[in-house]
N, C-alpha and C positions, 0 to 999 in steps of 0.2 A: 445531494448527488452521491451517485455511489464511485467511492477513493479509485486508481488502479491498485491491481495489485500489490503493486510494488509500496504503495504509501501506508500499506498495512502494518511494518515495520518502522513508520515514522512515530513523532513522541506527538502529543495530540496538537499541540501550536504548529507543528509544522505541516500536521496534515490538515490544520484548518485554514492555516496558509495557503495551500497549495489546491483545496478546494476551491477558495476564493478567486485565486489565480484562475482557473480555469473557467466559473465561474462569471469573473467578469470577461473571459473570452469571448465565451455561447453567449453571453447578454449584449455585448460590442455586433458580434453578428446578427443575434436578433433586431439590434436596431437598426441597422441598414437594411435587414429586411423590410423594417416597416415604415422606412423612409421609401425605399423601390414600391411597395407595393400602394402606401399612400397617394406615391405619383403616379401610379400606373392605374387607381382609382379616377383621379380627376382625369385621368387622361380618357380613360372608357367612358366618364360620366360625359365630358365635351363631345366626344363622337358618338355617342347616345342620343346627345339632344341634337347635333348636328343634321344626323340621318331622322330622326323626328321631324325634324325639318320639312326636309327632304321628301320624307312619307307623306306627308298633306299632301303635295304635290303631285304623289303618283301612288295612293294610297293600293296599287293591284302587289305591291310587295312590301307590303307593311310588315307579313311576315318574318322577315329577313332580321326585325329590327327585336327578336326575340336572340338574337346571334347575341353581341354588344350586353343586351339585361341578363341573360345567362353569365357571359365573359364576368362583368357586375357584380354578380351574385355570389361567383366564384370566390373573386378574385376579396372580396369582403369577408366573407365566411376566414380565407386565408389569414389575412389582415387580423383579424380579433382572435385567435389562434398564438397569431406573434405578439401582439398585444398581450395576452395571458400570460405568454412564454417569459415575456422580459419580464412582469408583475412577478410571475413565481421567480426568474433568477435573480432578482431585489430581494425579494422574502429570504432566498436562500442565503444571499450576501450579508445578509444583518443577522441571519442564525448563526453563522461561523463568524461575524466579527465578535458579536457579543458572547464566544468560545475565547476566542482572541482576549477582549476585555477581561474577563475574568482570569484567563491565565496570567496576564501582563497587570493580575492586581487595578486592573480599571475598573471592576464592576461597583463600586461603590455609587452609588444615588442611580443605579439604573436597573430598569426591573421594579417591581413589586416589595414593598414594605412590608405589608401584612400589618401595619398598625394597627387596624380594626380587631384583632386578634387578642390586640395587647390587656390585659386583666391585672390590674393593678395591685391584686391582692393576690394573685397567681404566687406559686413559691419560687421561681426562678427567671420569671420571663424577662422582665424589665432590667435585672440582675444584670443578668449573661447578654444581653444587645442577641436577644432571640429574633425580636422584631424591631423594624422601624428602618433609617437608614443606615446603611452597612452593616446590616445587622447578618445575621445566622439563614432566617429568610429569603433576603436578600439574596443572599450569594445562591442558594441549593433552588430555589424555584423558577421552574421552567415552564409552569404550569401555561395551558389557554382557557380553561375553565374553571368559573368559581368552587366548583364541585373540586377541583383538582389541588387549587388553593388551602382551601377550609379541610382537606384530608391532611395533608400536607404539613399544615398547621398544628393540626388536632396529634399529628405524630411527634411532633415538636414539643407543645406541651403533655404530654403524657407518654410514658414508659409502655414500653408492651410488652406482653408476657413473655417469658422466654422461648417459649415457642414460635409463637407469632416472631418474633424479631429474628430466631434462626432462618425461617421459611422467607422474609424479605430480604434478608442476602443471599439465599439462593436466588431469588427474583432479580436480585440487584446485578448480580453476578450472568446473569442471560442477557439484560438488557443492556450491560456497559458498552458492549463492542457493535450493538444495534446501531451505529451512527445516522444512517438512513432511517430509520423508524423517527429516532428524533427528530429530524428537520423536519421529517411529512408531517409531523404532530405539530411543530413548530410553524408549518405552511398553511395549517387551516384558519390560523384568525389574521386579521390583519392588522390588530391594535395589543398591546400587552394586553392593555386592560380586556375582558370579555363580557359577554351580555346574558350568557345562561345564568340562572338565578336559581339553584337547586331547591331553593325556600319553596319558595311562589310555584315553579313547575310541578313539584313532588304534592305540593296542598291542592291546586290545581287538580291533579290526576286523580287524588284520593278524595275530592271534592262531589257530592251528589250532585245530579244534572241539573240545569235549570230549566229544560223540558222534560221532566220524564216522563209525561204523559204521551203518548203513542195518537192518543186522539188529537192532539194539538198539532201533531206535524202531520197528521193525513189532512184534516182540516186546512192546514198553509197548503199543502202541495196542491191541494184540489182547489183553493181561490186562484191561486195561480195560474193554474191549468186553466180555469174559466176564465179569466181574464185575456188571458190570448186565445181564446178561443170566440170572444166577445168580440175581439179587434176581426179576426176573420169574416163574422157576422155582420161585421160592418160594410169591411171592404166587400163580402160578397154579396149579402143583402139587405144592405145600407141600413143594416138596424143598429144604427146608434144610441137610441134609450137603450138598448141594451150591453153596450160598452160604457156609457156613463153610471147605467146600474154598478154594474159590478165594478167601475172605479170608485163608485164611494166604498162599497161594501168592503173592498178591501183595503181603503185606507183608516175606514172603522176598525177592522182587524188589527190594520197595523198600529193604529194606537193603543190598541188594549193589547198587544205584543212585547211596545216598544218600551217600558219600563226593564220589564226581564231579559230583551234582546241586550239594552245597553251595558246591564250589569254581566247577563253571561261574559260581551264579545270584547269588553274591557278586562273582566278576569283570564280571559283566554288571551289576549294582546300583551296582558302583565307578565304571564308565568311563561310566555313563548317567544320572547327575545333569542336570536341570533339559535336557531335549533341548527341550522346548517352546521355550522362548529360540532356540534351537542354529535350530528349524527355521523360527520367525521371521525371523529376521534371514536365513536362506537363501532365506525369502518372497520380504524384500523386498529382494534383492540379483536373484532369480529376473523380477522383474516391473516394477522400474524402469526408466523409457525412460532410458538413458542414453545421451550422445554421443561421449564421450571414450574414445578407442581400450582405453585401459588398465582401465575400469571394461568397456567392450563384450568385452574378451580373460576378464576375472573371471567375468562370466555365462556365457561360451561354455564356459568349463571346468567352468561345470554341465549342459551341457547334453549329457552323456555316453551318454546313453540314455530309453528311453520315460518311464520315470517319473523325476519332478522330483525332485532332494536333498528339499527342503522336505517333500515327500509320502512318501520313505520314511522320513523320519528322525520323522516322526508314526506311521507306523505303528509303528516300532519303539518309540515313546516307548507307546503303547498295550501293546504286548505288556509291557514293563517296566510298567507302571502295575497290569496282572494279577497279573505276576509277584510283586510286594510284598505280597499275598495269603498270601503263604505263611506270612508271621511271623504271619497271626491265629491264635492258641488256637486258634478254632472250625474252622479251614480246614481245619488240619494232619490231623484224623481224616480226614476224606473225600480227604484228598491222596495217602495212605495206601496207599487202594486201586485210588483212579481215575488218579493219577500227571499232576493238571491240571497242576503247576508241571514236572514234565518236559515236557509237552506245548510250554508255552510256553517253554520254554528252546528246545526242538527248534525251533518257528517263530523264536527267535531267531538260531539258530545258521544258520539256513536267510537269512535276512535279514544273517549276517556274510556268508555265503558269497559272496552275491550284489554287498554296496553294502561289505561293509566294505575293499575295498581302496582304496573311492575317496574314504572321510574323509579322509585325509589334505591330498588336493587341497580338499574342499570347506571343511575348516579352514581352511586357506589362505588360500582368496578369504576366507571372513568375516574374518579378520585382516586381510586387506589394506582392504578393504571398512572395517572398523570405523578402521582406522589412518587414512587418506584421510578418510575422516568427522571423525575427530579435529581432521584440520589443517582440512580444510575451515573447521569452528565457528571455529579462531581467524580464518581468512584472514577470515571473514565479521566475526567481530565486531572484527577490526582491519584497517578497509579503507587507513590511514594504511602498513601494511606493505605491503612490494612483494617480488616474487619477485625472488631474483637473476640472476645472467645468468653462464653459464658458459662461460670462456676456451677458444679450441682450439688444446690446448698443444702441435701439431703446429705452426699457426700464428703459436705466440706461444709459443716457448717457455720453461719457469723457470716458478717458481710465482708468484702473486700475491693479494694480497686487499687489493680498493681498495674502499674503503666512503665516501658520503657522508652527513652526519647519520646516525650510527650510534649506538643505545642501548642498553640493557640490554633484552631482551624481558621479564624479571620486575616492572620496574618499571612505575607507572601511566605509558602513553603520552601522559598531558597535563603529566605536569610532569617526567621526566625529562628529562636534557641532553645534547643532540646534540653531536658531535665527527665532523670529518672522520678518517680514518686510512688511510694507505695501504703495504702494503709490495709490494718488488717493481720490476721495470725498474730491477735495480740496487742497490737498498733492503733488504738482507736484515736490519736486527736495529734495536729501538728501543729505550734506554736511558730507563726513566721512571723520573724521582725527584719527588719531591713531601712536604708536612710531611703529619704524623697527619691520616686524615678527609680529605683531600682528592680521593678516587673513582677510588685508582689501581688496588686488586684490582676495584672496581666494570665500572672497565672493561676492566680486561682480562680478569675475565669476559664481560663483550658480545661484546667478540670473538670469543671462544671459544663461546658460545653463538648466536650468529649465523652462526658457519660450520657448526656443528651442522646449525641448523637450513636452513642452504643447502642440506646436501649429501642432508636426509632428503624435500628437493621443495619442504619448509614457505617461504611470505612469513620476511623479515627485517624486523627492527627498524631500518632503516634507509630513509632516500631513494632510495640506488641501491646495488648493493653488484654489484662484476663480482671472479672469483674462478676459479682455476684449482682442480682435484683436490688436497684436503689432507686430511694427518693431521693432527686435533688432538691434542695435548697439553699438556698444563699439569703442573705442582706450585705446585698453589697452598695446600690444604689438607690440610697435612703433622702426621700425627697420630704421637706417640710408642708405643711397645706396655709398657705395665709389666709384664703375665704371659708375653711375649715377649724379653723382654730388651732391646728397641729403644732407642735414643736418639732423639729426632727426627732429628739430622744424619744420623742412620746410614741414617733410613726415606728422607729425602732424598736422600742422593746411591744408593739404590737405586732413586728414581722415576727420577731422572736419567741411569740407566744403561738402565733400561727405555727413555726417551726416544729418548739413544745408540742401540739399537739398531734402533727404527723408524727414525733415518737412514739406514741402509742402504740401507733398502727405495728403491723405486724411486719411488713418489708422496712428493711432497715433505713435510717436517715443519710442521706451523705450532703451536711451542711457548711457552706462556707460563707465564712465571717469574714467582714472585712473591713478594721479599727473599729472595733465593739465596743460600743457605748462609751463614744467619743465625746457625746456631749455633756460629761459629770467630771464628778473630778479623780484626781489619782486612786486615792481609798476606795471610792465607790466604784469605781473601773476595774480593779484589782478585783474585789470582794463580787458586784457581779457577775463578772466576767468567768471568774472559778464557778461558781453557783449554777453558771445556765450551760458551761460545759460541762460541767460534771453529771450533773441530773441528765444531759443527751446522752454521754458515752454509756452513763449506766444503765440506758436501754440499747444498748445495742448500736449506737448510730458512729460513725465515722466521722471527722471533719479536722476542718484548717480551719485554724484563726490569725489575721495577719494584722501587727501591730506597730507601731512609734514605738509606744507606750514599754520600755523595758521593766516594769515593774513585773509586767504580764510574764514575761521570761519564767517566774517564778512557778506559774504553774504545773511545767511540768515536775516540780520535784514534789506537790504536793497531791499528785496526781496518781505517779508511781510510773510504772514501765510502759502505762496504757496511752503516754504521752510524751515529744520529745519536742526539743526546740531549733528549728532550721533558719537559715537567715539567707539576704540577699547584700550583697554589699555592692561598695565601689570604692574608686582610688584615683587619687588625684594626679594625673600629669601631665607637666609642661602647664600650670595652674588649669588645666581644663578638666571637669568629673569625667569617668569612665566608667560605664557599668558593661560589665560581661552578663548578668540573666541565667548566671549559676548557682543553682540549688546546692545548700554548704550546708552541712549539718553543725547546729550548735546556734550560738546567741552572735548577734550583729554585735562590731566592734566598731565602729567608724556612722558620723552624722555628716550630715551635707545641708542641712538647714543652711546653717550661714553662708556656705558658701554658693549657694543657692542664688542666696539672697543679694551675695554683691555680683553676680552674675551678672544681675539686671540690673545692676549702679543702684540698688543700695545697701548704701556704705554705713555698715555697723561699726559702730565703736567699738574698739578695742577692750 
């Protein structure tokens, strides 16, 4: 619903508040409409049948009794009207609560996972809680369509060029204050989950016909034609052999039809789930005034010919909505001989011909469209984030990632803790040690999760963050395989050979470690630990390693300037740990194991 004026000035929880407010007003009113109007139904349907009555009776003013089925008709028409109204101000009330949940840190286990997403051998996905519950997903997708999803996604695990990621903050930056655009997007499905299948539609489209012979559908149209023209022959000159003719004839047809009918009108039933959504959201990508170059290029790729995506993809949804006719019992005799469900295949196949090579494109936009939308709702309801600013490594060149007050983007932005961190001009690798509980994988997730979301266009979690082209990678959450034979060390030093070989590559590495080759002993921990950061930094790559282990400490002296050692600590008071989740340059002084350990009663010896 569109704010008044005046709530344009609010901070977004309270003008999602204050929508709702209103919101459940018009919907309190709707329903007492459609309580009046349900009784004002049976009340017209009683004096309907009353005067029907009546009519028998004195059937010279039966006319009269069109007054009352009018008033009926009216008054029903009204009815389903108000019905729609309260359905959409539901729809609306759950858009702005789940505004609400997220701002209020409730969005965890609701919405969309994106599990299926997850790639196990991915270099950061699993890592960083990209996917899954409460993941990074999670929170940013607002998507109603698969298309919108798997874009979405696809921005998540992969960097974009700096280009590309400059032009989707422009885009970002148009759609934030679109509040209204979002909920209309938000109103077109009525389940998170959605039913378009960009797979199956886009193979579909680009699919050869399963009539493309031209003689075969003259052929159907003309048994048809005969066939009701047989029945005429009958009733008017009782020639019956001649309607039995042509009913076998054309159930002969319809057998030698019905192998390629069933398989077209099942491929066409598979790839055209829920198109009304599909052509919604093509609406309103088709007719929003936008100003930002990159959403103005998305419409323009609709705009390929006379008729609008939006409008063929209804009509298509229409011929399919016929077409599901065909599973009734009672259809299927009359299908038989008039050949309706070929007919409407035929108009379908006649509508691939035409539009289906350019799904593909118009998935696209909606993906893009829905993905952009996504970030938008956070950039809006986290105006505390700021877009990053990207290096020109022609310029400047070496990679870099200099962040001020930088956080975790999962955590609540009012009480998480800010840390400056910078690598770079020089600065390639930061040794973190710190005791249990002190917020060292916390933040080296932020890291990682904020150059994510740098490079996908989206605001960061941070005050300023300036940043050249990087690959993240992480081994942070290192799983063992029992029906695989794994060891955890072993799945270990195969993420880290993965890592290894994006150094190669030519855009730089930004990897984070997190207790590296934990499962050897001191010596070997030491020795490979130096070995597989060294060989990173001396390609070029940036990263954090975060440890117990203070042997590791050592590194950076044998490293030289290209490395330094930061720590996290805590302090005991009133016997309770305290951790503050400040960034302190140097080596951790202070353990918390033990005291950890009698935390929870048990009592170590002395």
């Amino acid at each position: 619903m569109d704010p008044d004026p005046v709530a344009i000035n609010l901070s977004p929880i309270d003008l999602y508040a204050e929508c709702v407010q209103k919101l459940y007003a018009l919907k309190s009113a709707d329903q007492r409409r459609d309580r009046v109007l349900g009784f004002a139904k049976l009340t017209v349907a009683a004096i309907t049948l009353l005067l029907a009555f009546w009519f028998l009776h004195h059937p010279a003013t039966v006319e009269f009794l069109a007054v009352p089925i009018a008033v009926y008709i009216a008054l029903a028409i009204a009815h389903e009207n108000v019905i729609r109204s309260v359905r959409r101000r539901t729809r609306s009330i759950e858009f702005y609560n789940r505004g609400i949940a997220r701002l209020e840190d409730r969005w965890a286990g609701r919405g969309e996972t994106g599990e299926r997403f997850l790639d196990a051998l991915h270099p950061y996905a699993r890592d960083l809680d990209v996917f899954g519950r409460a993941s990074l997903f999670q929170l940013l997708s607002t998507a109603r369509t698969r298309a919108g999803e798997e874009t979405l996604a696809a921005w998540l695990l992969s960097a974009a060029p700096v280009g590309e990621a400059l032009e989707r903050q422009t885009a970002i930056r148009d759609l934030t204050q679109r509040l209204t655009f979002r909920e209309n997007l938000f109103l077109l499905g009525e389940t998170v989950r959605t039913g378009v299948h960009p797979e199956a539609l886009t193979a579909w489209g680009e699919h050869p016909p399963h009539f493309p012979s031209q003689v075969t559908r003259i052929v159907t149209s003309l048994l048809a034609l005969c066939w009701i023209a047989s029945l005429a022959a009958w009733g008017i000159w009782g020639l019956g052999w001649l309607a039995a003719l042509t009913t076998l004839l054309n159930l002969g047809w319809s057998r030698q039809l019905s192998a390629r009918l069933d398989a077209a009108a099942g491929a066409v039933e598979d790839a055209t789930k829920d198109l009304q959504l599909l052509s919604g959201v093509l609406a309103l990508l088709e007719q929003e005034p936008f100003a930002a170059p990159k959403l103005l290029t998305l419409q323009a790729a609709l705009k390929t010919g006379s008729v609008a995506p939006s409008a063929a993809i209804r009509r298509l949804s229409r011929t399919v909505e016929y077409l599901n006719h065909r599973h009734n019992l009672f259809f299927r005799p009359l299908d038989r001989v008039t050949f309706l469900s070929a007919h409407l295949l035929f108009a379908a196949e006649r509508w691939q011909q035409k539009f289906g090579p350019q799904i593909r494109a118009w998935l696209a936009a909606v993906g893009e469209l829905e993905a952009l939308t996504s970030l938008s709702a956070y950039a809006y309801e986290h105006p505390g984030d700021t877009f990053p600013t990207f290096i020109n490594s022609s310029a400047a060149p070496g990679a870099l990632f200099d962040a001020e007050a930088l956080a975790h983007p999962l955590l609540p932005s009012h009480t998480c803790v800010r840390n400056d961190f910078k690598l770079g001009d020089g600065l390639q690798l930061v040794i973190l040690s710190g005791p249990n509980m002190a917020g060292k994988s916390t933040f080296i997730r932020a890291i990682g999760l904020n150059a994510v979301l740098a490079q996908c266009g989206a605001p960061v979690r941070a005050a300023r963050l300036r940043l050249s082209s990087l690959q993240v990678a992480a081994s942070i959450c290192i799983l063992d395989s029992l029906s695989g034979g794994v060891s955890r060390f072993y799945a270990e030093i195969q993420k880290l050979k993965r890592i290894a070989d994006l150094t190669q590559d030519r855009t730089p590495v930004l990897f984070l470690l997190d207790e590296l080759l934990s499962g050897t002993n001191s010596h070997d921990r030491l020795a490979g630990t130096e070995f597989i950061v060294r060989s990173f930094i001396d390609r070029g790559a940036l990263g954090i390693v975060s440890t117990h282990d203070l042997a590791l400490a050592r590194i950076p002296d044998e490293v030289g300037s290209r490395a330094i050692n930061c720590h996290f600590e805590d302090r005991l008071e009133d016997s309770r740990l305290v951790f503050d989740y400040k960034l302190k340059p140097g080596i951790v002084q202070t353990s918390n194991a033990l005291q950890l350990m009698k935390s929870i009663g048990l009592n170590i010896a002395p």
